[in-house]
N, C-alpha and C positions, 0 to 999 in steps of 0.2 A: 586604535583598532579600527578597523574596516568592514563592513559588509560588501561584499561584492557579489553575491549574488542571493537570491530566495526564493524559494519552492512552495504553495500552497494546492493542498488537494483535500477538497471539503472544507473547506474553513469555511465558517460567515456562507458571504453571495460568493466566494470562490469558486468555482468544482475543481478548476484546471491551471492554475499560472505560474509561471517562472519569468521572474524579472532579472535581466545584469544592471548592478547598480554599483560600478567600480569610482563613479561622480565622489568629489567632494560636498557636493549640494545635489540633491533629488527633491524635485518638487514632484508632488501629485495634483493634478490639476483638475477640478470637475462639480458639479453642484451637490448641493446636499444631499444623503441618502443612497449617495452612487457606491459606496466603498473603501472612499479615500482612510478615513477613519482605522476603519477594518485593516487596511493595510500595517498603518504605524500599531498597533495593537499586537498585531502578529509579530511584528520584529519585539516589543515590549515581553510578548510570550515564550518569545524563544529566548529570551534572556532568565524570566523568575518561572518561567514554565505555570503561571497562571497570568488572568488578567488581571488590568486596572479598573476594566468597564462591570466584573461583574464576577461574583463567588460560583457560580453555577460552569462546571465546564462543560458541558452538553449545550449551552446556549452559542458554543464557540465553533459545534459542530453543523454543516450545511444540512437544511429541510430535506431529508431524504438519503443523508449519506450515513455510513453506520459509525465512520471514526474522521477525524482530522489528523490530517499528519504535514508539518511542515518542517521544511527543512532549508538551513543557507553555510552558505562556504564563507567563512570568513579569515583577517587575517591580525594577527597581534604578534608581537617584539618576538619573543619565539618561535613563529611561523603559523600558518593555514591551519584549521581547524575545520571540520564538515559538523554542522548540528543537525540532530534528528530529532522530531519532538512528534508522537504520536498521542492523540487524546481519543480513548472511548468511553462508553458508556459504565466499563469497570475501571476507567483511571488513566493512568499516563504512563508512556516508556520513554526512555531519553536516551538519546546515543550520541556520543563525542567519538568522531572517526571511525563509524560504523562498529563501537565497542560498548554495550547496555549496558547503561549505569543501575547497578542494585538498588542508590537510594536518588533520591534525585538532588541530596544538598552536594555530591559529587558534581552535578553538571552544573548546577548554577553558581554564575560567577565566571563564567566561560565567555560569556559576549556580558557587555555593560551597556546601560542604555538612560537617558536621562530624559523623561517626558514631560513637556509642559503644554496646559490645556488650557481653555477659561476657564473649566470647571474646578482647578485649580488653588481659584480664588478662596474656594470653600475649604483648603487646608488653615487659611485664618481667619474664615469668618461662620464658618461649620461649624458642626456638630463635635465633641471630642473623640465619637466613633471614627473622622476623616483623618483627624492627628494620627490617631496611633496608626494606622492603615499606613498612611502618611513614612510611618516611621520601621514600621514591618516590612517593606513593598523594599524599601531605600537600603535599611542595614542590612536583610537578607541579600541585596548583590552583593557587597565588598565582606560578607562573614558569612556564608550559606550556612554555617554550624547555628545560626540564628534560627534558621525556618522550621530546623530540627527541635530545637527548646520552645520555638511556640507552637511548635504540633503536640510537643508531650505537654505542656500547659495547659490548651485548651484540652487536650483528652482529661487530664486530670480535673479540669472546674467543669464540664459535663458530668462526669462522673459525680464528686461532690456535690453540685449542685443540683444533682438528680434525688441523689441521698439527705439533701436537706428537703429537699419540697418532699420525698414522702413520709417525712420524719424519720430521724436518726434510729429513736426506740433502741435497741440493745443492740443496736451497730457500729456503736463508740471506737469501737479497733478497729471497724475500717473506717470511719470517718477522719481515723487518727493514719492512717496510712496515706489517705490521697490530703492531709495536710502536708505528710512530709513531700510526699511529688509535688504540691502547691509550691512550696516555700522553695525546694531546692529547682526545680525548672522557673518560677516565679524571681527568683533572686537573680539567678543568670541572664534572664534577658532585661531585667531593672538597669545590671551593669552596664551592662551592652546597650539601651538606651542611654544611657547618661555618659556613656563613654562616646556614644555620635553626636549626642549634643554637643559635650564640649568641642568636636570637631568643626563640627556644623557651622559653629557660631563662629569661631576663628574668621572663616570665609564667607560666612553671610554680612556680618558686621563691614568686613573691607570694604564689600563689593555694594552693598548698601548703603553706606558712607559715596560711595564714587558715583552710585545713581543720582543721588541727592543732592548732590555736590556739596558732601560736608554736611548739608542741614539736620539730617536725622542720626541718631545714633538707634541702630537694632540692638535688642536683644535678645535670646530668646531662654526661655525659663521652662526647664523640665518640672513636672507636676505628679510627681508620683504617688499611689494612695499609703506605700510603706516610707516611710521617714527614711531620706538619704542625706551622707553628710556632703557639703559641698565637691570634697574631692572623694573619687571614684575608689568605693571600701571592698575589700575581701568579699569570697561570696559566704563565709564562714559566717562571720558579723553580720551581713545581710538576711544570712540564712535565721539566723536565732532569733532576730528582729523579727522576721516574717512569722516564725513558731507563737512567739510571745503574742504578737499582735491578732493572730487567730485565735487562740486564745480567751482573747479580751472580747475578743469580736462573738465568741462561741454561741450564746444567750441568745444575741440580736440576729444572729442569722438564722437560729433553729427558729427563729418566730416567722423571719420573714421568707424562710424556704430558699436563700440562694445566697451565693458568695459576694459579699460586699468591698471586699481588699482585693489587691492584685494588678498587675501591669494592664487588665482588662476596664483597670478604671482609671488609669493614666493619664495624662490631659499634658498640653503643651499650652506655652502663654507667650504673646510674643510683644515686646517693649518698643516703642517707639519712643524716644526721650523721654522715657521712663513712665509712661502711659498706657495701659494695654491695649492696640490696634483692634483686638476684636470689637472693642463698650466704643472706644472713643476715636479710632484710625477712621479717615475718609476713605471714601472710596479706592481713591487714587494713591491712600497708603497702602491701605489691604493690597490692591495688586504691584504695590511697588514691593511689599512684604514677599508676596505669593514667589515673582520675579525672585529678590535678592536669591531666595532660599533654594530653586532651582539650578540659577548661576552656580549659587554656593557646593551644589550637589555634585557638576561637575569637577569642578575643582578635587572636592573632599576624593572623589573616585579615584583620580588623576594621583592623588597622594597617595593611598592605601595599594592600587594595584600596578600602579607605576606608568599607565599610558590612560587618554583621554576615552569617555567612553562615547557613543553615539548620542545621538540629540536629537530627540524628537519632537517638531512644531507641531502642535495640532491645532488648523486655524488660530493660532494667533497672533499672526502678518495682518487680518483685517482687523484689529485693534489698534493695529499701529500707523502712525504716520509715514511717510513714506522716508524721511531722514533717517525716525528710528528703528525702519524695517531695515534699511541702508545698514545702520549703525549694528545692528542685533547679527545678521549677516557676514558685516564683516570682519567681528567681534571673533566671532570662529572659524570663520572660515580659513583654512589651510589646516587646522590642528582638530578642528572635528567634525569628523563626518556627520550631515544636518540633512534630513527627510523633513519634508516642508509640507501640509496641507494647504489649500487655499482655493476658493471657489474660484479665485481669477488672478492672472498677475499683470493686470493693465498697471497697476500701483507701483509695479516693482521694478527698479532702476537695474533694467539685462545690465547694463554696461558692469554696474560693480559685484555682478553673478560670475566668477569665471569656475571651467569646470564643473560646469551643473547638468542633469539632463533632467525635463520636464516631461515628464507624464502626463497623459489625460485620464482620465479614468469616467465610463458610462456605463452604468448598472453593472459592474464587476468583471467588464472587458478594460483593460490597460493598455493602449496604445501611447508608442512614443514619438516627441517633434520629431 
């Protein structure tokens, strides 16, 4: 797939731009704080129709302006596709070929986009809050029916967890109701995690292995708080498990006023020669980890929707040397379309760029070489 061109009005420091970006490589070029950032975020938002940077969408909207609305033409095996994405201050509208989508797991999964940051790092050396984020962010593009099972989840452990902190008291039948939304929206997305792990790992393992040349073996291990069996169970069986186990849980939760089981407490573990990289990986594992898994993300996209998805750098060309900026570049290049951030590319070998255009970007004006 292609982006070849995008629209922003009120985003961030935007008010006004329209970029063509028909390139196989698009650098943005310019110092910190200018907007570079901002740019790749908005192609990231018109993909899951939120951010990566931030739960709040009014932070996404410009000081002064009442809504943000961006939009890009892009093109996949089927043909052209126009995205519309409008955010205000009561929510979001999304249009695929100027046609408003009622819900919005309709529009996502329209464009695909694969983002890697530094901040990245902290998918293996984080908090478990980045994991599962980590992992909502990812299986919502290639299953959008996902975004939908974790919007009724969380509505349901707010609710529950409202009615535990003011004491149940003679509310035992609803308490016994938002169990069953718990367990039956809670089970489906368990699946559906542990059905991307095992994807996951297929192509992070390969590709991990070829970073290292051979020396490491990844792996990565799903951590869920309801008991799953190795291979990927009914959500019937899943579902009784999860009844049972609130249940048992019932006592310790009325004491402690909130929900203690659920995908919300899920945690990911990841193996390096059978070690766990977060206690024991160096530095230079964790981001050899951070890497594989990105790589791998690609790929995994590549298989489920049938063509490569875009590739987002953000600054991290200036972590690299310049072989393996070479190397990382020409790794994709022709098969995925790659938006680059970078304060400078004195580093970067034009010769092995073909097909690229560089952008400058100064406080949210985008001039091009």
């Amino acid at each position: 797939m292609k982006l070849n061109q995008i629209s922003l009005k009120g985003y961030r420091n935007y008010e006004d731009l329209e970029l063509a970006t028909p390139e196989s490589v698009v650098l943005f070029v310019g110092p910190n704080a200018q907007g570079k950032t901002n740019l790749l975020e908005a192609i990231y938002v018109l993909t899951l129709t939120k951010s990566h940077r931030t739960s709040k969408d009014k932070e996404l909207i410009r000081w002064g302006s009442e809504s943000a609305h961006l939009s890009a033409n892009m093109e996949r095996r089927q043909g052209s596709c126009k995205l519309d994405l409008t955010i205000n201050q009561n929510g979001k509208k999304a249009k695929l070929n100027g046609l408003e989508q009622r819900k919005l797991s309709g529009y996502v999964g329209t464009l695909n986009a694969v983002l890697f940051a530094p901040e990245d790092l902290e998918i293996v050396k984080g908090a478990p809050g980045i994991r599962r984020r980590f992992l909502d962010m990812e299986i919502g593009q290639v299953e959008p029916t996902y975004l939908y099972d974790l919007q009724q989840y969380q509505k349901a452990l707010q609710h529950r967890n409202h009615l535990l902190r003011d004491g149940v008291g003679k509310n035992t039948t609803l308490l016994e109701v938002w169990d069953q939304q718990l367990a039956n929206f809670g089970s489906k997305i368990t699946i559906k995690r542990q059905q991307f792990i095992h994807k996951l790992q297929k192509w992070a393992e390969q590709i991990h292995s070829g970073i290292t040349d051979g020396k490491e073996q990844l792996v990565i291990r799903y951590i869920p708080s309801i008991e799953v069996a190795a291979e990927v169970e009914q959500h019937s069986i899943l579902f009784e498990r999860f009844m049972v186990k609130l249940k048992d849980m019932k006592d310790q939760e009325m004491r402690r006023g909130v929900t203690l089981i659920g995908p919300h407490r899920d945690d990911l573990q990841f193996d390096i020669n059978g070690r766990d990289a977060q206690s024991f990986g160096s530095q230079g594992q964790q981001r050899t980890t951070a890497l594989s898994l990105k790589l791998a993300e690609i790929e995994l996209i590549r298989e489920e929707v049938g063509e490569y998805p875009l590739l987002l750098l953000d600054d991290v060309l200036s972590e690299l040397d310049q072989a393996r900026q070479t190397q990382l570049i020409e790794t994709f290049q022709g098969k995925v379309q790659t938006f680059i951030t970078t304060t400078g590319i004195e580093s970067i070998d034009r010769t092995k760029i073909q097909q690229a255009a560089i952008y400058y970007v100064n406080n949210g004006i985008v001039t091009k070489e």
